[in-house]
PyMOL commands that place a pseudoatom at each C-alpha (Angstrom):
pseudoatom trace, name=CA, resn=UNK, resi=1, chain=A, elem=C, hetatm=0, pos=[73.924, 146.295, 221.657]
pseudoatom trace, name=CA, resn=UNK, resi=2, chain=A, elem=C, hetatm=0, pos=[70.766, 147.936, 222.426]
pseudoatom trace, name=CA, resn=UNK, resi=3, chain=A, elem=C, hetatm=0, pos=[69.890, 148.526, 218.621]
pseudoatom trace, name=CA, resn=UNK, resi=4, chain=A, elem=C, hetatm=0, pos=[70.643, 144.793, 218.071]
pseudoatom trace, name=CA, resn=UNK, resi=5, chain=A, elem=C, hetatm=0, pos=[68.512, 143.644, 220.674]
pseudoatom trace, name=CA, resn=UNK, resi=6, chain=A, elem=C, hetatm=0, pos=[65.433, 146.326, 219.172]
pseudoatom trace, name=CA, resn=UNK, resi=7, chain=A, elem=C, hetatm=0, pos=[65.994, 144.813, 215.709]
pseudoatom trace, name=CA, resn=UNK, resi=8, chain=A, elem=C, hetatm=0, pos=[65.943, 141.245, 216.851]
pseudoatom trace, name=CA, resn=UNK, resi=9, chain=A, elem=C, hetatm=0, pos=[62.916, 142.328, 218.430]
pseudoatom trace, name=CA, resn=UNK, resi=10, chain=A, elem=C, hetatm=0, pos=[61.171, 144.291, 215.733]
pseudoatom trace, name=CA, resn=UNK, resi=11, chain=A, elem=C, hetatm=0, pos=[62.367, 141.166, 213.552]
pseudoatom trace, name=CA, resn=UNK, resi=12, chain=A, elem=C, hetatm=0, pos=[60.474, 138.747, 215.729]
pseudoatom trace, name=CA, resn=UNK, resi=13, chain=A, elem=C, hetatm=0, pos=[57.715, 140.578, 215.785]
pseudoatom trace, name=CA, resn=UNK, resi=14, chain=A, elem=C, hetatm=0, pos=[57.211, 141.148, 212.182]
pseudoatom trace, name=CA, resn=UNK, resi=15, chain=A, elem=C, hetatm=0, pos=[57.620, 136.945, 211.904]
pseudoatom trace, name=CA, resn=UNK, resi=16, chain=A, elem=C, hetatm=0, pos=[54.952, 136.443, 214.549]
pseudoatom trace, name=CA, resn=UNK, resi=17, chain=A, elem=C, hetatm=0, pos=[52.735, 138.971, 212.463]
pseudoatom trace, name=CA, resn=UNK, resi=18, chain=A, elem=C, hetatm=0, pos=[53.408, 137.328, 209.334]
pseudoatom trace, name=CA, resn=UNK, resi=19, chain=A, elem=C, hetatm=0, pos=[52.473, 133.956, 210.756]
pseudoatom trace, name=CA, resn=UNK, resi=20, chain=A, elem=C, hetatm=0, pos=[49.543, 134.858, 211.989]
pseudoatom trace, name=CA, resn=UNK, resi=21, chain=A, elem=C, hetatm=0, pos=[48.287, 136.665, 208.954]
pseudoatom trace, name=CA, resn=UNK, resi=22, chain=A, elem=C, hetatm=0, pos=[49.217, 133.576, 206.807]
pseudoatom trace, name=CA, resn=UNK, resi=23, chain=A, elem=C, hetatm=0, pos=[47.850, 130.890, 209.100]
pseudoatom trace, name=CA, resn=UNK, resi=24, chain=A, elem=C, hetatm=0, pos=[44.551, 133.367, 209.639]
pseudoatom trace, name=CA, resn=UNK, resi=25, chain=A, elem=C, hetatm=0, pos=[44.388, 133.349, 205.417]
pseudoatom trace, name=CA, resn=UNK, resi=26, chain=A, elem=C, hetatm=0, pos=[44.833, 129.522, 205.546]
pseudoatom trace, name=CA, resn=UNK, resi=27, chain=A, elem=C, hetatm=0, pos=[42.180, 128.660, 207.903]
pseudoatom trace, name=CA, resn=UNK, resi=28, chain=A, elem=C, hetatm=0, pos=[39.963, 131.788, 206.292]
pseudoatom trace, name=CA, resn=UNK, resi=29, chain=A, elem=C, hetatm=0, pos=[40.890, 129.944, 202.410]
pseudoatom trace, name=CA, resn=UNK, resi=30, chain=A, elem=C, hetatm=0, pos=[39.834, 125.726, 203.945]
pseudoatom trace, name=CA, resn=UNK, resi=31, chain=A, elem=C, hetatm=0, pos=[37.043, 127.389, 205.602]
pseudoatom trace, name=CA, resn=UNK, resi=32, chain=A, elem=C, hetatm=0, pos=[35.690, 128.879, 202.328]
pseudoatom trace, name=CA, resn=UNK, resi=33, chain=A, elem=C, hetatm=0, pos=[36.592, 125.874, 200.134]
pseudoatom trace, name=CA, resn=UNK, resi=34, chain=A, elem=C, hetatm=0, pos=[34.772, 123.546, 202.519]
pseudoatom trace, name=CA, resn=UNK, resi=35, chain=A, elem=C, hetatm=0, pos=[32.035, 125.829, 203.060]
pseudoatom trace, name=CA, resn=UNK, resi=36, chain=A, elem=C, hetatm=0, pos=[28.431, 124.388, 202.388]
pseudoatom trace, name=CA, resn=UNK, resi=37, chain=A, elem=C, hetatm=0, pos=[26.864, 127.194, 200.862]
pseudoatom trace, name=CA, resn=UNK, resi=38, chain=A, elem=C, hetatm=0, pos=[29.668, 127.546, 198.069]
pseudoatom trace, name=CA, resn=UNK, resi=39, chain=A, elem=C, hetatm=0, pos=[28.210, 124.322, 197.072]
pseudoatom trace, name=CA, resn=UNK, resi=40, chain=A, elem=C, hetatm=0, pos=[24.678, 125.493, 197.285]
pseudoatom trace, name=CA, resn=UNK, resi=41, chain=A, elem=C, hetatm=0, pos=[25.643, 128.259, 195.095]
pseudoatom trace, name=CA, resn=UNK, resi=42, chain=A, elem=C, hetatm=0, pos=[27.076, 127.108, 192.658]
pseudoatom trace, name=CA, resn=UNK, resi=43, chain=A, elem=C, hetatm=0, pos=[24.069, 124.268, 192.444]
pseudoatom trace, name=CA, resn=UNK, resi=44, chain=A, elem=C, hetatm=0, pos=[21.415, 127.123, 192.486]
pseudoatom trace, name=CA, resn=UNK, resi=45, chain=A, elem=C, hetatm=0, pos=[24.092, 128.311, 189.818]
pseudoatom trace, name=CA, resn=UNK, resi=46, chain=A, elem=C, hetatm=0, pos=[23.455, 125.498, 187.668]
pseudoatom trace, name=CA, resn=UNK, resi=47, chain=A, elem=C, hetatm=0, pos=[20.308, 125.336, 187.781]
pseudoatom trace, name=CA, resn=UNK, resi=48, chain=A, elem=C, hetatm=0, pos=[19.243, 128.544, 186.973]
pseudoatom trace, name=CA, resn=UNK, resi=49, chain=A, elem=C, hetatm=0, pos=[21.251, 128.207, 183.940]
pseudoatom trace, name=CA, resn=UNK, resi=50, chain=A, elem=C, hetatm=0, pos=[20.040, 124.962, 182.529]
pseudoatom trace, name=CA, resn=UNK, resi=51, chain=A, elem=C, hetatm=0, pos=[16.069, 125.941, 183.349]
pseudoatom trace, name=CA, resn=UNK, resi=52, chain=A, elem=C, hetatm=0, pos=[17.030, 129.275, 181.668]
pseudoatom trace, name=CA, resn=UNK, resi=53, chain=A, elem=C, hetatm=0, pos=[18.626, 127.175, 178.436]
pseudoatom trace, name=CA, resn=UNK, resi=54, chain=A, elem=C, hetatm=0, pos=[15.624, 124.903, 178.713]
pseudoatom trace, name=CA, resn=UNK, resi=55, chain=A, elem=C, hetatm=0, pos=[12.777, 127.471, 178.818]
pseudoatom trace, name=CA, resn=UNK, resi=56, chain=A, elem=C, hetatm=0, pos=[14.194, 128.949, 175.683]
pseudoatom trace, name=CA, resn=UNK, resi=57, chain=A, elem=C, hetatm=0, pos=[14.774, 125.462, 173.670]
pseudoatom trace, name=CA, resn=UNK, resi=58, chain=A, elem=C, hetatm=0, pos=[11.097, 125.129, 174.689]
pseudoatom trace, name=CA, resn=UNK, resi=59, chain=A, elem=C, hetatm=0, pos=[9.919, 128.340, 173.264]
pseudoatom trace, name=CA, resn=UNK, resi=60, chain=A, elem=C, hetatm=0, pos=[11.924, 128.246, 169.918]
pseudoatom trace, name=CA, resn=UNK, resi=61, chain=A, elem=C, hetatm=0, pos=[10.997, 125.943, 167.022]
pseudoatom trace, name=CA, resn=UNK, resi=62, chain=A, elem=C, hetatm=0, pos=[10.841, 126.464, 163.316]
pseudoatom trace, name=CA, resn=UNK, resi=63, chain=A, elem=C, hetatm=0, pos=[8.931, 124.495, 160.742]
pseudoatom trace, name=CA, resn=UNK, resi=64, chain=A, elem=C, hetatm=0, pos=[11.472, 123.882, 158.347]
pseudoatom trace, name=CA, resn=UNK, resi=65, chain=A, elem=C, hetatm=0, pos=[13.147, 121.832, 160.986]
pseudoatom trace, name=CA, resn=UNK, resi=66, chain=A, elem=C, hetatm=0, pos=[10.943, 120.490, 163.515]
pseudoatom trace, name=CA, resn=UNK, resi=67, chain=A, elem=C, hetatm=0, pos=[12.532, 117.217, 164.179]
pseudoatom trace, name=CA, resn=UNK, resi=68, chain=A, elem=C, hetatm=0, pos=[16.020, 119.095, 165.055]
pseudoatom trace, name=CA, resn=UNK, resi=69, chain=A, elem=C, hetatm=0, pos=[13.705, 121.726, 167.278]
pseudoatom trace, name=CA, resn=UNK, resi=70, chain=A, elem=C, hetatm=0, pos=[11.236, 118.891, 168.848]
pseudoatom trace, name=CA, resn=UNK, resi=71, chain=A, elem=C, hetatm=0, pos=[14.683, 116.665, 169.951]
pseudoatom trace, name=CA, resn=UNK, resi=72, chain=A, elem=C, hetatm=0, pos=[15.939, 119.753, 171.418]
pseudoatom trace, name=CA, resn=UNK, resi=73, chain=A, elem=C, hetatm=0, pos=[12.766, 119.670, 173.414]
pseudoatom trace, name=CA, resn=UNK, resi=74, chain=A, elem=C, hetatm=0, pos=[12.495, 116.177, 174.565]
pseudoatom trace, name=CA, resn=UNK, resi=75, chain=A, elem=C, hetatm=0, pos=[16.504, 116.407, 175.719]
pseudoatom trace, name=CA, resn=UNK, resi=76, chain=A, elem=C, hetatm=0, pos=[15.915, 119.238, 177.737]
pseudoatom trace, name=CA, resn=UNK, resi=77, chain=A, elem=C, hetatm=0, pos=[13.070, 117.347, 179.792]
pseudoatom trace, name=CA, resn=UNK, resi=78, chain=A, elem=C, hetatm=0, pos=[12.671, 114.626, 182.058]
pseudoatom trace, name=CA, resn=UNK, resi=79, chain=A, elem=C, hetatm=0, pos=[9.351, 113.565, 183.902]
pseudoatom trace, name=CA, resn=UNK, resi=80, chain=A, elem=C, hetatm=0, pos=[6.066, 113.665, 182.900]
pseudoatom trace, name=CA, resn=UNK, resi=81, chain=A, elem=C, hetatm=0, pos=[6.704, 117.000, 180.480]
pseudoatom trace, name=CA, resn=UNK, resi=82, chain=A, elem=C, hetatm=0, pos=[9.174, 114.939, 178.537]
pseudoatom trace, name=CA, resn=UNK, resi=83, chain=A, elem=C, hetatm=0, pos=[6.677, 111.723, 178.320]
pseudoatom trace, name=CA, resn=UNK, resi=84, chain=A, elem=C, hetatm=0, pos=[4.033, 114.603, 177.165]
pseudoatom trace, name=CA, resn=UNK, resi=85, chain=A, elem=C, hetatm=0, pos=[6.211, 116.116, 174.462]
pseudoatom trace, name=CA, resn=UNK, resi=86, chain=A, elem=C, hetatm=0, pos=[6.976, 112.575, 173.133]
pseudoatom trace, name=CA, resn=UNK, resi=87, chain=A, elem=C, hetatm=0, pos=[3.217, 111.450, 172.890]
pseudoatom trace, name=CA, resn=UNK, resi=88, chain=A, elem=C, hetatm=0, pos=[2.341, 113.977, 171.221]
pseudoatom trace, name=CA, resn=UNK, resi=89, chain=A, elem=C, hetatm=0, pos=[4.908, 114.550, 169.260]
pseudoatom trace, name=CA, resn=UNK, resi=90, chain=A, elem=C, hetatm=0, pos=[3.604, 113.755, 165.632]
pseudoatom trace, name=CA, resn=UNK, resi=91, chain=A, elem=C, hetatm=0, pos=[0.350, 115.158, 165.864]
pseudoatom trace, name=CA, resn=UNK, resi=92, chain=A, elem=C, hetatm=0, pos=[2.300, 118.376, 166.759]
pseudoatom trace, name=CA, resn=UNK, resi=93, chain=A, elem=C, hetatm=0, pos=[4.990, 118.082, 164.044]
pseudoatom trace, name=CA, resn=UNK, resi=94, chain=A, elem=C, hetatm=0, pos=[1.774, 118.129, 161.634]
pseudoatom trace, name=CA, resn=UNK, resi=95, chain=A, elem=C, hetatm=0, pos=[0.541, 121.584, 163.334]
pseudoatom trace, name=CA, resn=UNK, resi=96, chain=A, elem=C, hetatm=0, pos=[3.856, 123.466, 162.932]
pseudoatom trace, name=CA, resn=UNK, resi=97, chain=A, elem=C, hetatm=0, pos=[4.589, 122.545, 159.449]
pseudoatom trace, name=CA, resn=UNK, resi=98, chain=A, elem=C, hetatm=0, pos=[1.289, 123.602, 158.205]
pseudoatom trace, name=CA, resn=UNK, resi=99, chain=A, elem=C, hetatm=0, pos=[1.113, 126.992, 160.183]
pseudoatom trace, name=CA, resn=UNK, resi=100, chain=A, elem=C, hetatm=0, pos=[4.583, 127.451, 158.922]
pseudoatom trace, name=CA, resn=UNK, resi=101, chain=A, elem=C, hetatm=0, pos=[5.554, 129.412, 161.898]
pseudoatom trace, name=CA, resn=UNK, resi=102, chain=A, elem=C, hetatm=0, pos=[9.115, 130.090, 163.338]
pseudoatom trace, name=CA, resn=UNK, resi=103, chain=A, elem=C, hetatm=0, pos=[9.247, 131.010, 167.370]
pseudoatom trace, name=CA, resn=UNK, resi=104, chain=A, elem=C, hetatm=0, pos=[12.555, 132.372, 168.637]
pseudoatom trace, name=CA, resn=UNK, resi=105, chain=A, elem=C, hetatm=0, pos=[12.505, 132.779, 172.345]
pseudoatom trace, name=CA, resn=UNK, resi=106, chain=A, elem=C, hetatm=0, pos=[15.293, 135.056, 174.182]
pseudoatom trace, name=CA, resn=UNK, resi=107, chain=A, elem=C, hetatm=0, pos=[15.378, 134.719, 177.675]
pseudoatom trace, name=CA, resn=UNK, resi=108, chain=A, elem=C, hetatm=0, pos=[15.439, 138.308, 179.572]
pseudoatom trace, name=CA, resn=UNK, resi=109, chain=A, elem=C, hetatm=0, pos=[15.824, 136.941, 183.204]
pseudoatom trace, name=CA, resn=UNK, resi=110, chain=A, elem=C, hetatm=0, pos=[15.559, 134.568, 185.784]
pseudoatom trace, name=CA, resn=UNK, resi=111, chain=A, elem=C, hetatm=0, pos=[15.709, 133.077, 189.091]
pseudoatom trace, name=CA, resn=UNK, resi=112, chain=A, elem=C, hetatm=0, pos=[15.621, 130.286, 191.354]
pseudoatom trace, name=CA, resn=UNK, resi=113, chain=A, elem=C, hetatm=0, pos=[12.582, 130.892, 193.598]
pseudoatom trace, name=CA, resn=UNK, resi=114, chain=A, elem=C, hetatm=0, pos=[13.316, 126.903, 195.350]
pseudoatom trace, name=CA, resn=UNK, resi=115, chain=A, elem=C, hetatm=0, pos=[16.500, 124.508, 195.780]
pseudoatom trace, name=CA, resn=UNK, resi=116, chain=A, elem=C, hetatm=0, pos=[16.381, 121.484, 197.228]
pseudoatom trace, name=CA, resn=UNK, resi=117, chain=A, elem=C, hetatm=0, pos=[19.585, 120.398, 196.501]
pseudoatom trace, name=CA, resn=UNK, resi=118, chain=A, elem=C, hetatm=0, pos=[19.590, 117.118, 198.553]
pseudoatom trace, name=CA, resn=UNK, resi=119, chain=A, elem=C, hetatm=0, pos=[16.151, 115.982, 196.640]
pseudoatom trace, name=CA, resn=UNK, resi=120, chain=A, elem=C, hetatm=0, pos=[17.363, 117.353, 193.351]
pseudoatom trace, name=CA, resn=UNK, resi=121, chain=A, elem=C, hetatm=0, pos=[14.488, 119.648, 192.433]
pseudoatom trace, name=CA, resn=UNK, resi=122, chain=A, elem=C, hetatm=0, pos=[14.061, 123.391, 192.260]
pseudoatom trace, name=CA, resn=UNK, resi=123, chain=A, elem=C, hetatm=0, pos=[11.705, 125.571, 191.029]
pseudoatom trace, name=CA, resn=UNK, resi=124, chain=A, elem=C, hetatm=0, pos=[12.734, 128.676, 188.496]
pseudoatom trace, name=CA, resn=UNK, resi=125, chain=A, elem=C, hetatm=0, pos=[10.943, 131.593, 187.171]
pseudoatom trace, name=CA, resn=UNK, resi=126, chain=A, elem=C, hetatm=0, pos=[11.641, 132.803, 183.805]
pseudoatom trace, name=CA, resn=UNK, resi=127, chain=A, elem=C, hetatm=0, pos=[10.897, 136.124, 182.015]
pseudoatom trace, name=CA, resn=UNK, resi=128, chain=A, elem=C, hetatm=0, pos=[11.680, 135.858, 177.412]
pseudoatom trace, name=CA, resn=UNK, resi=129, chain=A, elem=C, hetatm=0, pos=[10.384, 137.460, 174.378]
pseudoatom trace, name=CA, resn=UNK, resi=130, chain=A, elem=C, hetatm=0, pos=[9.291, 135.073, 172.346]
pseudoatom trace, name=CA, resn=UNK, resi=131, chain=A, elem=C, hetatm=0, pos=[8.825, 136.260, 168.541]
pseudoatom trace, name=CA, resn=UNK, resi=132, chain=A, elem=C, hetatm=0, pos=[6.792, 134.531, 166.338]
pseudoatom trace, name=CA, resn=UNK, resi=133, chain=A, elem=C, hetatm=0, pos=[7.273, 134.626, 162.167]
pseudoatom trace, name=CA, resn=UNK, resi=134, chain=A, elem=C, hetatm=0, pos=[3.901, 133.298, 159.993]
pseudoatom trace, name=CA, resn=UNK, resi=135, chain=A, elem=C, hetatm=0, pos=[3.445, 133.755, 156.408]
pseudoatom trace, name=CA, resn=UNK, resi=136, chain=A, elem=C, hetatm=0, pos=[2.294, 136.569, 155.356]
pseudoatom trace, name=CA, resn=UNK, resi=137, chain=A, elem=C, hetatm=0, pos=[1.840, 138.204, 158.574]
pseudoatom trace, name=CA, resn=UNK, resi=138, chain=A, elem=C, hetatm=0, pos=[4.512, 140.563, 160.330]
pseudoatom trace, name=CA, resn=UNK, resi=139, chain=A, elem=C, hetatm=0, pos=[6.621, 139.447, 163.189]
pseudoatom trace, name=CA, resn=UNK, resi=140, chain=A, elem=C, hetatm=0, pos=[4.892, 139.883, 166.399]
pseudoatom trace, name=CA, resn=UNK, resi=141, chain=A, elem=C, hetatm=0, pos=[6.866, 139.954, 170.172]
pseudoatom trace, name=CA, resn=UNK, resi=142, chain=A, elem=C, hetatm=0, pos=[5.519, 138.561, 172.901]
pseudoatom trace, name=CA, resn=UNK, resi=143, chain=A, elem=C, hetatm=0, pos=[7.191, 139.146, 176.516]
pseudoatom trace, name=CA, resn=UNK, resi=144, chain=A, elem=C, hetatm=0, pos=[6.156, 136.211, 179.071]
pseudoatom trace, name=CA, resn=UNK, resi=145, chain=A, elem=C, hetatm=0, pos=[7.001, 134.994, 182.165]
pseudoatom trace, name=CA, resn=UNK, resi=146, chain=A, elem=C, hetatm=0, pos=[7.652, 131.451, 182.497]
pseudoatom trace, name=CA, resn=UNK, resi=147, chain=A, elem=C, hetatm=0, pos=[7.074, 129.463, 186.277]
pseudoatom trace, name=CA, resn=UNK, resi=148, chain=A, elem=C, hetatm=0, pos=[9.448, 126.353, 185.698]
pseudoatom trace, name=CA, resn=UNK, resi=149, chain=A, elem=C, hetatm=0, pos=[10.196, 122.750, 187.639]
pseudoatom trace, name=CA, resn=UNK, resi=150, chain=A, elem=C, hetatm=0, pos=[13.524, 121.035, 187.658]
pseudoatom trace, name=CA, resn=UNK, resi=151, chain=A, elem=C, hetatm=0, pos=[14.892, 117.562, 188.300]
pseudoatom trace, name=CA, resn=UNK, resi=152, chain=A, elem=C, hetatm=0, pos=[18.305, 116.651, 188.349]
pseudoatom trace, name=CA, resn=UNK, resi=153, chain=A, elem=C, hetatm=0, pos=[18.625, 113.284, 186.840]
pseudoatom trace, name=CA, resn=UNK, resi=154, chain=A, elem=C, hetatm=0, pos=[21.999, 111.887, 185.445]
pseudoatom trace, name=CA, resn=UNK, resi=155, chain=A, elem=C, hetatm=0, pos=[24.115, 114.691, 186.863]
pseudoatom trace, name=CA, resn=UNK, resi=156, chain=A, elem=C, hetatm=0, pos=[22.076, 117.436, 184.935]
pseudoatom trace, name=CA, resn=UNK, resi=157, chain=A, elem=C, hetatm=0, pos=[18.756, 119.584, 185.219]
pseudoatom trace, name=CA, resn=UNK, resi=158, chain=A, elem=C, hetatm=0, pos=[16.156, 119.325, 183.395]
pseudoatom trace, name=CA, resn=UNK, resi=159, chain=A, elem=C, hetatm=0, pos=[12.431, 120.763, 182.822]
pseudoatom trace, name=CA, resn=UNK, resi=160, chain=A, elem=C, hetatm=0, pos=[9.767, 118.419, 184.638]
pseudoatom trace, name=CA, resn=UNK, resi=161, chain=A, elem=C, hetatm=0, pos=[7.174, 121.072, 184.900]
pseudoatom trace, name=CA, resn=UNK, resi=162, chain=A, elem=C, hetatm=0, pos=[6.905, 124.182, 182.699]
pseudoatom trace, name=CA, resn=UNK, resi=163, chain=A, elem=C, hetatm=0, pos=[3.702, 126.565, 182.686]
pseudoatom trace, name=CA, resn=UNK, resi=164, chain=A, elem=C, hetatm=0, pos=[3.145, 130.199, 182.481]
pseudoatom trace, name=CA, resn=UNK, resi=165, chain=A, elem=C, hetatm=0, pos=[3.581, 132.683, 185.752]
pseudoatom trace, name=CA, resn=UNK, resi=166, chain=A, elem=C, hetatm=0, pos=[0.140, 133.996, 186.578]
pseudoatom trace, name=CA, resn=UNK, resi=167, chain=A, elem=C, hetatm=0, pos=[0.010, 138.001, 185.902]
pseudoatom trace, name=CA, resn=UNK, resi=168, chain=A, elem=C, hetatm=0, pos=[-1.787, 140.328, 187.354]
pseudoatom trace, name=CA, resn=UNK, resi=169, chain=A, elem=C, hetatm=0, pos=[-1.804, 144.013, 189.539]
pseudoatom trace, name=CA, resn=UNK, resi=170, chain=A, elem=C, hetatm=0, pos=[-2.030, 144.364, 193.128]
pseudoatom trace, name=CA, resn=UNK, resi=171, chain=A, elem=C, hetatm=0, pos=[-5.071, 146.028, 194.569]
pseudoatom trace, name=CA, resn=UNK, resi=172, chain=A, elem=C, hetatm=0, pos=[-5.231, 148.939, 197.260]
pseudoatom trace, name=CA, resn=UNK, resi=173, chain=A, elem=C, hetatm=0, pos=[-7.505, 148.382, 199.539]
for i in range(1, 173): cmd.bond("trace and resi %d" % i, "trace and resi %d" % (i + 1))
show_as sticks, trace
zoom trace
């Protein structure tokens, strides 16, 4: 009788255990589904990816098809960069196709330095190698680092701002 009552007991036990665990894992899984910073990461996420996808359509180009490369361009911008692109769009269609020149950029990293996920903006910084082919002259590499601006606009991010990251030592003083 004794050793009935203990196994009832140990039995019990285990079941209170076992619901606690699984309503502690419940709670812990709601908590982390609902959970505001998943969000912002996966936003920050997002954007990093699209400014890094951006920064490289924006560095690559080749003359033998500068409408496909210059479209790639304007859909990867919104703002005043894209209405910049467009305007001078011919006049810089001209310039390619005489140098002749084909740009392949590959990014190397990057980061999100700003989200402001409510207003839709953030700010990225990019590092690529961009190589450049000319006629008649070798290929050259060129490592830069990119400081970027993002909008969302129509569910995606996009490139309102794009301009090289200033570079320079630090003094000791």
């Amino acid at each position: 009788m004794k050793r009935l009552v203990s196994t009832v007991s140990l039995a019990l036990t285990l079941a209170l255990v076992a619901g606690g665990f699984a309503a502690w894992a419940g709670w812990d899984w709601y908590d982390a589904a609902h959970d505001d910073s998943a969000a912002y990461a996966t936003q920050r996420d997002e954007a990093l990816a699209a400014a890094e996808q951006a920064v490289q359509n924006l560095n690559t180009l080749d003359h033998r098809s500068v409408d496909r490369g210059l479209d790639l361009w304007e859909s990867s911008t919104t703002g005043e960069l894209h209405d910049q692109l467009v305007s001078g769009r011919a006049e810089f269609t001209e310039q390619v196709k005489e140098a002749r020149t084909v740009t392949t950029a590959r990014v190397l990293s990057g980061a999100v330095t700003e989200l402001d996920d409510r207003a839709g903006r953030a700010r990225v910084l990019v590092a690529l190698r961009v190589t450049v082919e000319a006629p008649g002259d070798a290929r050259t590499d060129k490592d830069s680092r990119m400081l970027g601006e993002l909008t969302r606009t129509g569910g995606r991010w996009k490139l309102s701002a794009l301009g090289q990251a200033p570079v320079g030592g630090t003094s000791a003083g």
